[in-house]
LUMNU-711657 format. One record per residue (C-alpha): x, y, z; residue in three letters. Coordinates in pm, whole numbers, plus 50000, padded with zeros to 5 digits. Each point is the difference from the previous one (the first is absolute). Example, Ala and Ser with C-alpha at 12.3 -4.5 7.8 and 13.67 -1.06 7.14 Angstrom:
// residues 2
PT, 51230, 49550, 50780, ala
PT, 50137, 50344, 49934, ser
END
This chain:
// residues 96
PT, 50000, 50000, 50000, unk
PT, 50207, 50331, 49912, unk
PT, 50028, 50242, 50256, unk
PT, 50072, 50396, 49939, unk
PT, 50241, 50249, 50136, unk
PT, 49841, 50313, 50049, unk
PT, 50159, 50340, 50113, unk
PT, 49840, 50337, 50018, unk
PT, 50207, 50311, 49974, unk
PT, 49856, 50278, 50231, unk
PT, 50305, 50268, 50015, unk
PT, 50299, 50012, 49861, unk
PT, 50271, 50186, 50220, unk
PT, 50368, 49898, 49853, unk
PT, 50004, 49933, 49667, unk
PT, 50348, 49905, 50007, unk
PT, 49903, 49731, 50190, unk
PT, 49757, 49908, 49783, unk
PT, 50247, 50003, 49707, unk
PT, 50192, 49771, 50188, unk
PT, 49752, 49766, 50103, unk
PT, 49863, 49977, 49625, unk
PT, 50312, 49863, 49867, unk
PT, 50056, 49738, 50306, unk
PT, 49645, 49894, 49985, unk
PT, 50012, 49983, 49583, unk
PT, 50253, 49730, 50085, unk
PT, 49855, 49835, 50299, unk
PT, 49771, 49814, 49725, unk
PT, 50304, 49770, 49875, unk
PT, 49876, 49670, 50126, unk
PT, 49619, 50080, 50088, unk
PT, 49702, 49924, 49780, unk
PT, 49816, 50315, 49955, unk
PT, 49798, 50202, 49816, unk
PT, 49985, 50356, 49999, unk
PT, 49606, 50043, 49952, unk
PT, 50022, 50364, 50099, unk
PT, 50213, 50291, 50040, unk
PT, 49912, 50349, 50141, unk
PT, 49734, 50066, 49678, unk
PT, 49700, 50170, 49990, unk
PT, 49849, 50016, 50333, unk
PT, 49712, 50171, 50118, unk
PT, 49900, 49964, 50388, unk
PT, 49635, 49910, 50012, unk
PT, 50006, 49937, 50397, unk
PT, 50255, 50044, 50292, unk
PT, 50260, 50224, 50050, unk
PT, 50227, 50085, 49698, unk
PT, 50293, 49849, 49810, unk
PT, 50291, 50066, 49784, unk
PT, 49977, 49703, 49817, unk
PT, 49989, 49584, 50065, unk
PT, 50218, 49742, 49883, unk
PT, 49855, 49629, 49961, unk
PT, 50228, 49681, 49953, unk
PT, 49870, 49676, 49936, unk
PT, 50167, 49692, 50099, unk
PT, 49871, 49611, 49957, unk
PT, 49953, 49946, 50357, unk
PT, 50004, 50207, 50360, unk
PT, 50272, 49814, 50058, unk
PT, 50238, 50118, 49726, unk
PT, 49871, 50340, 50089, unk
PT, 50134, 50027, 50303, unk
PT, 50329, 49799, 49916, unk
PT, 50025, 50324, 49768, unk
PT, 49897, 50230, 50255, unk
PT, 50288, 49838, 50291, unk
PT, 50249, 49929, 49700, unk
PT, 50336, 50179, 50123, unk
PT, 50007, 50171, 49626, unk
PT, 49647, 50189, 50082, unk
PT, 50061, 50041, 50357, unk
PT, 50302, 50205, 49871, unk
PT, 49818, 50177, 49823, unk
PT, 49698, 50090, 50229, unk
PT, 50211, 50182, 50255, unk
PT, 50019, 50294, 49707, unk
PT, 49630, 49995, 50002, unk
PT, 49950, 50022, 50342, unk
PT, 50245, 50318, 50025, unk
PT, 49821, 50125, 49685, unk
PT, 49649, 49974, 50035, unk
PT, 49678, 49915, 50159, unk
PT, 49867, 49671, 49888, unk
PT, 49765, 49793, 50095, unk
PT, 50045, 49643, 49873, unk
PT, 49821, 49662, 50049, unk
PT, 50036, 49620, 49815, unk
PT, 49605, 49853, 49936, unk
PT, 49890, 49696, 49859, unk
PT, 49850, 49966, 49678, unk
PT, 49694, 49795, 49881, unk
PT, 50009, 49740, 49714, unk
END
């Protein structure tokens, strides 16, 4: 069943940091089964508070999401974000 990687921007507040955790996350995918199904687009809010923009990975299972997610290559990488940005982030199940 695939599971998805979602993370919603809210602020950006570094974006050096966020330069630098583009490139290390670009190659934190070396390895990992995904799909890139969507990348900060078009977005209009319809309910809650507001957004930069969303990211959403797909992955086969919710287990290969999170061995992406705890990977030493991403976790590299996330510290940039975290310095960066505010993010909110989550892995969910998909249906069949």
């Amino acid at each position: 069943m695939p599971a998805f990687f979602v993370a919603l921007r809210e602020s950006v507040h570094d974006p050096k940091e966020m330069r630098l955790y583009a490139d290390k996350a670009a190659g934190s995918a070396a390895g990992h089964r995904l799909v890139t199904r969507v990348a900060y687009g078009r977005l209009r809010m319809t309910e809650g508070a507001p957004i930069e923009g969303a990211v959403v990975l797909e992955f086969p299972t919710f287990e290969e999401a999170e061995a992406w997610y705890d990977s030493p290559a991403y976790q590299e990488a996330v510290v940039h974000r975290f310095r960066g940005a505010k993010y909110r982030t989550f892995i969910v199940q998909g249906v069949e």
